[in-house]
C-alpha positions as CSV (number, residue, x, y, z in Angstrom):
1,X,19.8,-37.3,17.0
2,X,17.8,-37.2,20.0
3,X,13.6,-36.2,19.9
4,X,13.1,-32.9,20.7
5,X,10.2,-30.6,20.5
6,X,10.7,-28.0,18.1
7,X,11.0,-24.8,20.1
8,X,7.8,-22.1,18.7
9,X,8.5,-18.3,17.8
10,X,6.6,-16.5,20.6
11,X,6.3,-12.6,20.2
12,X,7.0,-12.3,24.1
13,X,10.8,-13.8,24.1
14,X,13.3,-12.2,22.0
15,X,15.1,-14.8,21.3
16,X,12.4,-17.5,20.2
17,X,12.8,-17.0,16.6
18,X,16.4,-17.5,16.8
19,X,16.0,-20.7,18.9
20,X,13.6,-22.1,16.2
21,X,16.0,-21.6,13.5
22,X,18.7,-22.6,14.8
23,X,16.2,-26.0,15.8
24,X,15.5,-26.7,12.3
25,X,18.7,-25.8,10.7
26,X,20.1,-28.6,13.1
27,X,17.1,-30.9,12.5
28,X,16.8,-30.4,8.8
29,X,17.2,-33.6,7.0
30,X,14.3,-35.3,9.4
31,X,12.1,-31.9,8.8
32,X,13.1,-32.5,5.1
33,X,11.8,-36.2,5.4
34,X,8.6,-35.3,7.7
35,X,7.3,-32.7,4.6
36,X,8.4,-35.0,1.7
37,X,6.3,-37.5,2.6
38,X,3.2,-37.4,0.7
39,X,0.9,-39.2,3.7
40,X,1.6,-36.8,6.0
41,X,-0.1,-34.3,4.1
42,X,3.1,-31.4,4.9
43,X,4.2,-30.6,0.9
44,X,3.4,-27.1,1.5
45,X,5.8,-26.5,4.2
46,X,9.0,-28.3,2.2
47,X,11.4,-25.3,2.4
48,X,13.3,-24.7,-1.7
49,X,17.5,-24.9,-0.9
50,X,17.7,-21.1,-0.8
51,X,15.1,-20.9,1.4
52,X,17.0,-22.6,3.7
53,X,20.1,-20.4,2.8
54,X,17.5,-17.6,4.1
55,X,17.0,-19.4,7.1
56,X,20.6,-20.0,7.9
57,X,21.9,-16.2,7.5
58,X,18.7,-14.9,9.4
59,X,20.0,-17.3,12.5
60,X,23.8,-16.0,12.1
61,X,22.1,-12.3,12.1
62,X,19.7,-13.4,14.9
63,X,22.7,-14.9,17.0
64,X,23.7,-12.5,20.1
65,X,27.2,-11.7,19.9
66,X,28.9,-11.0,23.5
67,X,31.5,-7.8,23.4
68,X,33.8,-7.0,25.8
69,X,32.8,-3.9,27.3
70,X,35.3,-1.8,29.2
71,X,33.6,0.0,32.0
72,X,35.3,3.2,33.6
73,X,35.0,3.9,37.8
């Protein structure tokens, strides 16, 4: 996988929480390896599987869907 910042969730941008989830959904086995480590001092962030259940439902609610909107003259 290629490095990559992990997006933030900033109030001002709608869609910055759903850019972040959808960031660490994607990146989740080297998140999962950064928090397990003990060195690195990140334990308390390690996310329980149905956490990241949450996570993944919250993105698919999150995700914009694009309808095809008829538009009368």
């Amino acid at each position: 996988m290629p490095i990559r910042i992990m997006p933030r969730d900033v109030s001002t941008r709608w869609n910055s929480t759903y850019d972040m989830l959808c960031f660490a959904i994607e990146y989740r086995k080297a998140i999962e390896s950064m928090t397990s480590e003990r060195k690195n001092d990140l334990r308390q962030f390690e996310l329980e599987e149905e956490e990241w259940a949450i996570a993944v439902e919250l993105c698919d609610m999150l995700k914009v869907r694009v309808c095809d909107v008829t538009v009368e003259h």
